[in-house]
C-alpha positions as CSV (number, residue, x, y, z in Angstrom):
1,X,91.5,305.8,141.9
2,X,91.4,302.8,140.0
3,X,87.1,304.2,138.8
4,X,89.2,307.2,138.0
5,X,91.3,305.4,135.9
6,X,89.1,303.2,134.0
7,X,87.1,306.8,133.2
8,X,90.2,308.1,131.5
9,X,91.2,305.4,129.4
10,X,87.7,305.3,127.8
11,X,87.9,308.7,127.1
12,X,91.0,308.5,125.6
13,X,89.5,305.5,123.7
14,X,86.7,307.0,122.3
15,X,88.6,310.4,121.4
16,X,90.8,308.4,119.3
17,X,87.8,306.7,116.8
18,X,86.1,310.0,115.8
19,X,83.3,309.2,113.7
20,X,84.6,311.5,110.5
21,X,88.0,312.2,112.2
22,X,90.3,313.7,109.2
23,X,93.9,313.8,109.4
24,X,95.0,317.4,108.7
25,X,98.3,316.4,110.0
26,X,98.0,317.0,113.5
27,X,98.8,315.2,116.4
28,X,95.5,313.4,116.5
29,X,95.9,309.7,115.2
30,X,93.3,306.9,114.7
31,X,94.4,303.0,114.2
32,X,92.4,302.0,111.6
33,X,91.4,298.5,111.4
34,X,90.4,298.7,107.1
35,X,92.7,300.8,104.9
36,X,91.2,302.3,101.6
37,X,93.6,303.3,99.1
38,X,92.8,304.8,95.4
39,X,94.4,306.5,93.0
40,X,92.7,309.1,90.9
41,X,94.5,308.5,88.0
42,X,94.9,304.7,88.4
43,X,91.3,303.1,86.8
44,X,90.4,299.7,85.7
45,X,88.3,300.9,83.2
46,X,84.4,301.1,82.5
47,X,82.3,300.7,86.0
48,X,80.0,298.1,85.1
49,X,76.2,298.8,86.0
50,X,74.3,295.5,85.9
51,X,73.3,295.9,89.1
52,X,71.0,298.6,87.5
53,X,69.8,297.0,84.7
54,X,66.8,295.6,85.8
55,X,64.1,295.6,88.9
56,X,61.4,293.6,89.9
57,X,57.4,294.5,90.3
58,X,54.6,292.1,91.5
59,X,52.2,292.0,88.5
60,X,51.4,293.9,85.8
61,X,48.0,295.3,86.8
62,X,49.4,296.8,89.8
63,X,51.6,299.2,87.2
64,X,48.3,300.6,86.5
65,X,48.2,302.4,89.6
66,X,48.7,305.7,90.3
67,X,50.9,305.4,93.3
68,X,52.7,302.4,91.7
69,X,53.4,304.9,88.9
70,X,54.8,308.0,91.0
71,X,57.1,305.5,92.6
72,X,58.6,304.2,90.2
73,X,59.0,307.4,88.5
74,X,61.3,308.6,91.3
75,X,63.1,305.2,91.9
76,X,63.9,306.0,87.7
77,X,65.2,309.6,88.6
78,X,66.9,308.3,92.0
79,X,68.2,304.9,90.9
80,X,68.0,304.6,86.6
81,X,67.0,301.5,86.0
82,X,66.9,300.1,82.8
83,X,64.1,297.7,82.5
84,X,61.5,296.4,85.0
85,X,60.1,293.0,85.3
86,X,57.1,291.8,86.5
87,X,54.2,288.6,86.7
88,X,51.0,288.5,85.0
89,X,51.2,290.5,82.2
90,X,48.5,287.5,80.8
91,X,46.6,287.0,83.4
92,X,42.6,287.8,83.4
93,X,42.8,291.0,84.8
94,X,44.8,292.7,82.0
95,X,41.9,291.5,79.8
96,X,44.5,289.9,77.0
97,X,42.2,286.9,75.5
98,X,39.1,285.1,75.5
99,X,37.3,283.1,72.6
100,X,34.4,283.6,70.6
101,X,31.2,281.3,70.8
102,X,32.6,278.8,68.2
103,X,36.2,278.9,69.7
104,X,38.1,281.6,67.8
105,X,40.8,283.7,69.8
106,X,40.0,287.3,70.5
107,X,43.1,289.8,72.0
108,X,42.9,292.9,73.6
109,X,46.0,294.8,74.8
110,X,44.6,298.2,75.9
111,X,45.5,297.6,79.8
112,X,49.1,296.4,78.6
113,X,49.0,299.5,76.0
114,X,48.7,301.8,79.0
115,X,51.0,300.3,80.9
116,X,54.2,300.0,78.7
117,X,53.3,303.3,76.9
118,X,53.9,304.6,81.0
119,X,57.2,302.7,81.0
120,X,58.9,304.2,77.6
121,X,57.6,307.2,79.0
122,X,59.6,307.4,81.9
123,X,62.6,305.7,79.4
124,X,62.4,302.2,81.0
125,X,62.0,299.1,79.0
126,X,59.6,296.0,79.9
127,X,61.9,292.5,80.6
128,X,58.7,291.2,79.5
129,X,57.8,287.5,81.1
130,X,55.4,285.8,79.2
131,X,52.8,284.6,81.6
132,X,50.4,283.1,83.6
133,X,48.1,281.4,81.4
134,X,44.8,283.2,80.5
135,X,41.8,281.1,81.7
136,X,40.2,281.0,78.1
137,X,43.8,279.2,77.0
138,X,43.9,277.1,80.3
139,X,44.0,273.4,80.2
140,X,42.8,273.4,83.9
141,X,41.8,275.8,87.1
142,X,44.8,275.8,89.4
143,X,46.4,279.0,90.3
144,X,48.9,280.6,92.6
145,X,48.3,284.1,94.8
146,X,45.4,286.2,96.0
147,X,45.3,287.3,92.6
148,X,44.9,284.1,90.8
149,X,48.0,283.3,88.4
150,X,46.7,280.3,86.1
151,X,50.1,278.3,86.5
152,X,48.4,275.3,84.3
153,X,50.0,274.7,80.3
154,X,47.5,275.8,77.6
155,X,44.7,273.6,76.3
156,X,46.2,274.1,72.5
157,X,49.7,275.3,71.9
158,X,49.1,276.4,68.6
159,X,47.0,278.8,70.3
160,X,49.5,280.2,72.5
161,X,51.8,280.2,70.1
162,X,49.3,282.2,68.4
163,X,48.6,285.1,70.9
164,X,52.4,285.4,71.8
165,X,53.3,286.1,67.9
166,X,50.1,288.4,67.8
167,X,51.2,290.2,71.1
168,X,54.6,290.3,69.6
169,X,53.5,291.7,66.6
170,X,52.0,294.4,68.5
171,X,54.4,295.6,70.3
172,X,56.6,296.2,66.9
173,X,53.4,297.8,65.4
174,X,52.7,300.0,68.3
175,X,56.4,300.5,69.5
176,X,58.7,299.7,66.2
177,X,61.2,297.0,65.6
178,X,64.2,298.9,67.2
179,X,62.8,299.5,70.0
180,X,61.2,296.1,70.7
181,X,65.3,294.7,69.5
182,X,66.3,295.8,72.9
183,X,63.6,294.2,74.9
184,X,64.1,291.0,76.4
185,X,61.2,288.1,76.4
186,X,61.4,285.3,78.9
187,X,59.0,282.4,78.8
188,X,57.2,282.4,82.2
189,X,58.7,282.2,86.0
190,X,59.7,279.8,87.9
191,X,58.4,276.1,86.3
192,X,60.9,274.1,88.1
193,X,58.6,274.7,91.1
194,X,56.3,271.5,90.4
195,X,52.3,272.9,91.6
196,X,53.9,275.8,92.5
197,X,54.3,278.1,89.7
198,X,53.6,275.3,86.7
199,X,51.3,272.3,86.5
200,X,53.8,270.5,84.7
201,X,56.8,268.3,84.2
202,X,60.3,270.1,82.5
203,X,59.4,268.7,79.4
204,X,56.2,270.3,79.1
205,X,58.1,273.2,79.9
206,X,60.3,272.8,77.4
207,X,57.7,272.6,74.8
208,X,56.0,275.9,76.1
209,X,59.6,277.5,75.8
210,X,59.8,275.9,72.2
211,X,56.2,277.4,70.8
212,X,57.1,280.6,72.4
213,X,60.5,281.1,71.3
214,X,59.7,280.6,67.6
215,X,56.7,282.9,67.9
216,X,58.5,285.8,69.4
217,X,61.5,285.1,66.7
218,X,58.7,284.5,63.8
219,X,58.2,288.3,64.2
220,X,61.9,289.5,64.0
221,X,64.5,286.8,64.4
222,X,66.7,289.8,65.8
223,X,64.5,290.1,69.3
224,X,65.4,288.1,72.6
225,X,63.9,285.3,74.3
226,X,65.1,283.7,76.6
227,X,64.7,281.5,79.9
228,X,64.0,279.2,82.2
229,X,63.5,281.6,84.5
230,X,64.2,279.5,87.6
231,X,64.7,278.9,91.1
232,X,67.0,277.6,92.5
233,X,69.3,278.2,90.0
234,X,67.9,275.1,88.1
235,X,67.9,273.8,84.9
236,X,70.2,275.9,83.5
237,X,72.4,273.1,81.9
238,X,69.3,271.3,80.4
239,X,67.8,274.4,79.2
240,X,70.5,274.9,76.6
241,X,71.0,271.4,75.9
242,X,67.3,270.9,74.9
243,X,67.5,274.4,72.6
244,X,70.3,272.6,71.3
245,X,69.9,269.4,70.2
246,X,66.4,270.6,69.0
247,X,67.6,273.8,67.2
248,X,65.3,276.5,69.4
249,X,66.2,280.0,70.0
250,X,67.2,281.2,73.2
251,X,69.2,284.3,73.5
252,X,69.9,284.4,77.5
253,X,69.7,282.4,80.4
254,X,67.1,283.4,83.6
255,X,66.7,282.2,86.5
256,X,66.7,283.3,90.4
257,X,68.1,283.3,94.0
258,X,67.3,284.4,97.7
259,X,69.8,284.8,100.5
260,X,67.7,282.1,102.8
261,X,69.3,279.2,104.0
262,X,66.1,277.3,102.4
263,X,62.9,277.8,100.4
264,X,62.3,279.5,96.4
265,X,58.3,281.0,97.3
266,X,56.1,281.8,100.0
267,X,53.1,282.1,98.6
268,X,50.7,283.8,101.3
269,X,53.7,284.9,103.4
270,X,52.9,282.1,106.1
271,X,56.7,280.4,106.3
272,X,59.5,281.4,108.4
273,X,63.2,281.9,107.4
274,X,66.7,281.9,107.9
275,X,68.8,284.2,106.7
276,X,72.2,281.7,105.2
277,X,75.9,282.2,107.2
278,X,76.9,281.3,104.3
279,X,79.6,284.4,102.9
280,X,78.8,283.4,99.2
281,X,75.0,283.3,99.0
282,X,73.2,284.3,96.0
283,X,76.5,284.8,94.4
284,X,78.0,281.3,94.7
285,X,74.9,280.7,92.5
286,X,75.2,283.0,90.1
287,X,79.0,282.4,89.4
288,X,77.9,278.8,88.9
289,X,75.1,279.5,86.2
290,X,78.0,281.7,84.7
291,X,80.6,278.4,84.6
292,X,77.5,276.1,83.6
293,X,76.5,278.8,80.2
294,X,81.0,278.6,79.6
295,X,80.9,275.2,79.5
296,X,77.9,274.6,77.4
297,X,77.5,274.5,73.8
298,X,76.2,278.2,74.0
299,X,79.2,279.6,76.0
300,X,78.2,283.6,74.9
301,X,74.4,283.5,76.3
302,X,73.5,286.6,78.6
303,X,72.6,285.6,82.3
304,X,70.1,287.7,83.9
305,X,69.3,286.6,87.3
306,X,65.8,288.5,86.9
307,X,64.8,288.1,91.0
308,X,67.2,288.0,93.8
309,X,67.1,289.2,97.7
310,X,67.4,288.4,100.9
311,X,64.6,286.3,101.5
312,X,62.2,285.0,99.2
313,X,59.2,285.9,101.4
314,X,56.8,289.4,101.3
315,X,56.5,289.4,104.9
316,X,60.3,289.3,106.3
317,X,61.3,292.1,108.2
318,X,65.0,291.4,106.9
319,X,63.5,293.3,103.6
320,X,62.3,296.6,106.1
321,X,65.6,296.1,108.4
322,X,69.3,298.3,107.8
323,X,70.7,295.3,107.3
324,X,69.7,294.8,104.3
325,X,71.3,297.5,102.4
326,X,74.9,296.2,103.3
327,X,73.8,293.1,102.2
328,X,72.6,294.3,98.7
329,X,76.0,295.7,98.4
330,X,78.2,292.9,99.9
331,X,76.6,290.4,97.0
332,X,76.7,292.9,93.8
333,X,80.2,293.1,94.5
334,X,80.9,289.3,95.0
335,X,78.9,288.6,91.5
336,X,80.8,291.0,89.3
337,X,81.1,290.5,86.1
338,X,79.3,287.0,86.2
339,X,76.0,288.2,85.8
340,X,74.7,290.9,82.8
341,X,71.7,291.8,85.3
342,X,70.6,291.5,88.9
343,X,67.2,292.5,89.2
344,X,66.2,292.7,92.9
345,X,62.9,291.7,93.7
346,X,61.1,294.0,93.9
347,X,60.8,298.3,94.2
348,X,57.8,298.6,95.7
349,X,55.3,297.4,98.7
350,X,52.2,298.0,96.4
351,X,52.5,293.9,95.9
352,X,49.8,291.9,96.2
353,X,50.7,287.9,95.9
354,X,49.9,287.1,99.2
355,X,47.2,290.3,99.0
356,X,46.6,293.5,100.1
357,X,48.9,294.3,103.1
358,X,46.9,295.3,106.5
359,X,50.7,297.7,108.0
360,X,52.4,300.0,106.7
361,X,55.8,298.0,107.3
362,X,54.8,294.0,107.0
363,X,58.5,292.6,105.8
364,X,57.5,293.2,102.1
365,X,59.8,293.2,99.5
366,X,59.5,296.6,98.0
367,X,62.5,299.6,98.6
368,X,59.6,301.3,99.5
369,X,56.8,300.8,101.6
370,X,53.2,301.0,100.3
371,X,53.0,305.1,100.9
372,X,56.4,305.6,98.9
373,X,58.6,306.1,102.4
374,X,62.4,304.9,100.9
375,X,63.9,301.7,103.0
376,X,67.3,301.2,103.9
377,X,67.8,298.7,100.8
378,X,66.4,301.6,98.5
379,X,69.7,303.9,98.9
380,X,71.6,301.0,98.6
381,X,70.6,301.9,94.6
382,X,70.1,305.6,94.8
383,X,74.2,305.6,96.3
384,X,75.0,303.1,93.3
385,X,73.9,305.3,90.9
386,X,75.5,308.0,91.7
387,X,78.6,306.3,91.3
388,X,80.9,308.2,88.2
389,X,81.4,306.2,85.1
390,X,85.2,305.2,85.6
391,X,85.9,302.8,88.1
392,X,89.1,303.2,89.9
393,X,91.6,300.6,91.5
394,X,90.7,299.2,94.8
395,X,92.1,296.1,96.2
396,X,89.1,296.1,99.2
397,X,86.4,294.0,99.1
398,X,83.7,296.0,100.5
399,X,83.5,299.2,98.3
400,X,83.5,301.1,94.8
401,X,85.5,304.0,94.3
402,X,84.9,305.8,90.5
403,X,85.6,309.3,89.2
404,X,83.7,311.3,86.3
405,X,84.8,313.5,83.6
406,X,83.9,316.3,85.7
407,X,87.0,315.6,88.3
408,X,85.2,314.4,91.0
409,X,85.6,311.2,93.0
410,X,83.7,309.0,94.3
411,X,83.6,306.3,97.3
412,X,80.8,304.2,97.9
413,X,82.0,301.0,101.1
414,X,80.1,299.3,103.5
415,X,80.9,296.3,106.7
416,X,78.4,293.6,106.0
417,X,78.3,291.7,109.3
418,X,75.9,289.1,109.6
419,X,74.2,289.1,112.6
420,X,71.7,286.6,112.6
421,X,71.9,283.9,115.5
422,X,71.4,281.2,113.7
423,X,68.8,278.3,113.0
424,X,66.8,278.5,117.0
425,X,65.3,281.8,115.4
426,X,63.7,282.7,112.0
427,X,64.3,286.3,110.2
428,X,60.5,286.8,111.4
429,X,61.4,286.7,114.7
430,X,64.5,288.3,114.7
431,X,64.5,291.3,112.3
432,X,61.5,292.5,114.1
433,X,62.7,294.1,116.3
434,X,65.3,297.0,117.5
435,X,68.8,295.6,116.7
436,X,71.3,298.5,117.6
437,X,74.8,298.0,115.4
438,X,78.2,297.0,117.2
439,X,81.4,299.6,116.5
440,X,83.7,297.9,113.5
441,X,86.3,299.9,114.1
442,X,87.5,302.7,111.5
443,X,87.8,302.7,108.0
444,X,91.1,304.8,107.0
445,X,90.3,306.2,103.4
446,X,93.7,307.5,101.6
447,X,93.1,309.1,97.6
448,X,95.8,310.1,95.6
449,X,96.0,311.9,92.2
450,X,93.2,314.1,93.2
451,X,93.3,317.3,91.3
452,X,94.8,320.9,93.0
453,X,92.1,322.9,93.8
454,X,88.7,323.3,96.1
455,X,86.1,320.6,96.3
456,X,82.9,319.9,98.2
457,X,82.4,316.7,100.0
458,X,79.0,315.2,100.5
459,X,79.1,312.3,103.0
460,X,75.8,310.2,103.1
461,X,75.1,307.3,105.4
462,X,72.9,304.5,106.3
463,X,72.8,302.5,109.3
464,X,71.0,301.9,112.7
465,X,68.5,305.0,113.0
466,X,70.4,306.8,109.9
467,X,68.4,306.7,107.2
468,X,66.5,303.8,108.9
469,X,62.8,303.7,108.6
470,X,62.0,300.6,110.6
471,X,64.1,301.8,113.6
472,X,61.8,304.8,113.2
473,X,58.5,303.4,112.8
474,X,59.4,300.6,116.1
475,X,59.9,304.0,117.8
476,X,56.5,305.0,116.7
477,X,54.9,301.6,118.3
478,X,54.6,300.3,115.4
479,X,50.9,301.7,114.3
480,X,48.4,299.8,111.7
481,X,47.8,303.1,110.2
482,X,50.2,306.1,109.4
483,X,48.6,309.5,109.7
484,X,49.6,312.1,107.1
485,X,51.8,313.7,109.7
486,X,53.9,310.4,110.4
487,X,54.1,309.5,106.7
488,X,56.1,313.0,106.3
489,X,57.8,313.0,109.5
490,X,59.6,309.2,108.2
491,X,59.9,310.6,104.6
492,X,61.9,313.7,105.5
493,X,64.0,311.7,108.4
494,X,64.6,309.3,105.7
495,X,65.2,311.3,102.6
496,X,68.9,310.3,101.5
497,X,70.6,313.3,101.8
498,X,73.7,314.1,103.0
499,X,74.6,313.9,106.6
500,X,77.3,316.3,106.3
501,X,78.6,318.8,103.6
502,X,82.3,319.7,103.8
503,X,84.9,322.9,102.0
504,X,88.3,320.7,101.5
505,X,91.1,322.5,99.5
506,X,93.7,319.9,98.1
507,X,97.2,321.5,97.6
508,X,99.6,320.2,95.2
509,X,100.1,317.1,96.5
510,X,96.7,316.1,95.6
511,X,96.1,313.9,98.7
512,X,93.2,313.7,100.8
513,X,92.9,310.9,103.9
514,X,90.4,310.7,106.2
515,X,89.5,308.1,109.2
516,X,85.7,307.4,109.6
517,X,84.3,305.4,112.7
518,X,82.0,302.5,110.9
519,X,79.5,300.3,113.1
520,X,77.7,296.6,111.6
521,X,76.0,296.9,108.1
522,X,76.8,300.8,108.0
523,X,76.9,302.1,104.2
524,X,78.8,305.3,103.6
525,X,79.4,307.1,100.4
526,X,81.6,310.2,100.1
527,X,81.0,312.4,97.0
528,X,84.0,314.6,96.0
529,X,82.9,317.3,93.9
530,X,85.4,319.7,92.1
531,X,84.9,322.9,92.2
């Protein structure tokens, strides 16, 4: 009897969280534990995109590729980012300088030609970051990555200040002035990161940032240079105070952040991490660099935080894992308005700092994987952008709810639930494996204002095995090669498209609620479409 009894009250329990359960005014009722409420007619104004204004790529010559290329033509179609950043755009293998016998600077831009005449093409724009140092300019031999990044100052500044106003000029003879106004120029990556990324103390930095600023401005003083670009967050106050007091340009403030409890670059992917409990990662940071630009004598600079995710390693199966995507979400909406760009680091697996990958799914930091298959992370961005232009009023944390001109609605939410177990175990060892999602109880949506009249509802998920390539490919055993049957068979199981499409006639009342069952790190977005 008492077996009998335990049966019945957990199906009465599990009839009562349906996973897309609507209330049509019958008798069935769901507690929800997260209420939703928006207005259709009650907005807060302009949506603001940053979070698409900019993504990261490895290096430049890998944008010569032809599979680097289709990508990110469909992550522009999917996604719409603005501009792309990326290293090396001066490193030897773009073929950018050497010198003559007797010393005298010789440029070549054809491989950089081909590759930002690609970029307008697709209507992106280079963030262009001026580095690493070509080994004819080097004042020494050390480098960082497979690939061979010359992280030392140049032997003659006047040199460098040299080629940057000639590649400048280039770029407003090739592309025109207007164009090149809305590019951004940052003076290399990362210089805080002694040995690292720079062979260098600050102050040689800060003269590297000084002969590049004025050769970039020498061109047009209208175009926009900018820097430190960072990690760590660092140097941000003393970066203004020495174009300051010295009277250099700088138009915006970079610099970077990773959701890891420790560590700014893994250079051959050798280190394990820990993914930080703490709720404000990444965008404790960049609210800080926002206070520290307000409170400086250049309060109006642009922040562009041009590389942020998880975990500032390629081979961290946090970057492959579901979890991720909530967790892109959960810190774009704790920055808001503090940053003008986020650019996540990076689109695509086709990366080769630590060098060529030997798996299809190695923890790297693309949204996709080397043979274009979308991760979790990646619909985090194709779901943003299909966000409507309006944003609407919304007192939860964990969502965006917009309309369009069109009359339709949007709602984009998500539970981020960190479920790391702490510092005995490194993301490596964690996120690589299957890690099925806990219930979180319902989410009770409730929009008003909607207008009278037939819609169609596209509801799209991601979550444990929905839209979950890693899940998939653990199932597969995890092979070193994919076959041209499995590549399609995770592409189609993990195309992005809606789970469900739904007729829904809204009467006069112009209401519409709905209770939908949501696990750990799900991401749902419902698309209201008016008929």
């Amino acid at each position: 009897m008492k077996k009998l009894l335990a049966l019945l009250i957990i199906s009465l329990c599990l009839n009562n969280v349906k996973l897309l359960g609507q209330n049509d005014g019958t008798t069935n009722k769901v507690i929800a534990d997260r209420i939703i409420k928006v207005d259709y007619n009650k907005s807060t104004g302009a949506l603001n995109t940053m979070f698409k204004e900019c993504i990261g790529a490895g290096r430049a010559n890998e944008g010569l590729r032809a599979d680097w290329q289709q990508q990110l033509t469909l992550l522009k179609k999917e996604c719409d980012f603005k501009y792309i950043r990326m290293h090396g755009l001066l490193t030897d293998d773009m073929g950018v300088y050497r010198e003559d016998k007797n010393g005298n600077p010789e440029y070549n831009y054809q491989y950089i030609d081909a590759l930002f005449d690609f970029l307008l093409n697709i209507k992106m724009k280079p963030f262009v970051e001026l580095g690493f140092m070509p080994s004819a300019l080097a004042s020494g031999s050390q480098t960082i990555f497979w690939w061979k990044g010359n992280i030392t100052p140049p032997k003659d500044y006047k040199k460098w200040e040299d080629l940057i106003r000639n590649l400048t000029q280039h770029f407003t003879e090739r592309y025109g002035a207007e164009e090149v106004k809305t590019w951004y120029f940052e003076v290399w990556n990362e210089p805080n990161l002694a040995n690292i990324f720079w062979k260098g103390t600050r102050e040689d930095y800060f003269k590297l940032y000084d002969y590049s600023a004025r050769a970039v401005k020498s061109v047009n003083p209208a175009y926009k240079v900018g820097g430190p670009g960072t990690a760590g967050a660092a140097w941000v106050p003393e970066t203004i105070a020495f174009c300051n007091e010295n009277n250099v340009p700088i138009d915006f403030i970079s610099t970077h952040t990773y959701g890891t409890k420790s560590g700014f670059v893994d250079e051959f992917g050798t280190k394990g991490h820990i993914l930080s409990k703490d709720e404000e990662s990444v965008s404790r940071n960049v609210i800080n660099s926002r206070k520290q630009i307000a409170s400086s004598a250049k309060p109006n600079l642009e922040l562009h935080y041009t590389e942020w995710s998880t975990s500032p390693t390629p081979t961290d199966p946090i970057h492959d894992s579901y979890h991720s995507a909530a967790f892109i979400l959960q810190k774009l909406k704790q920055v808001g308005n503090a940053a003008n760009s986020m650019s996540y680091w990076v689109f695509t697996d086709i990366f080769e700092e630590a060098g060529p990958r030997f798996t299809p799914f190695h923890g790297g930091f693309g949204l996709m994987n080397t043979q274009g298959i979308k991760k979790p992370a990646y619909f985090s961005y194709s779901f943003l952008n299909k966000l409507g232009a309006t944003e609407l009023q919304n007192s939860d944390t964990e969502s965006w709810a917009t309309k369009n001109k069109k009359g339709d609605m949007q709602l984009l939410f998500w539970d981020y639930t960190n479920t790391h177990p702490g510092d005995a175990v490194n993301n490596q060892q964690y996120y690589n494996k299957d890690l099925p999602s806990k219930p979180k109880g319902s989410v009770k949506i409730e929009v008003a204002g909607l207008q009278k009249g037939k819609y169609t509802l596209e509801i799209y998920k991601v979550g444990y095995k929905v839209n979950d390539v890693y899940t998939d490919y653990l199932g597969m055993n995890k092979p070193h090669d994919l076959t041209k049957e499995q590549v399609n068979i995770l592409k189609q199981k993990n195309n992005g498209e809606p789970i469900a499409i739904e007729k829904i006639t809204i009467d006069s009342k112009g209401k519409y609620s709905r209770d939908i069952k949501i696990n750990e790190n799900d991401v749902v977005f419902l698309n209201f479409i008016k008929q």
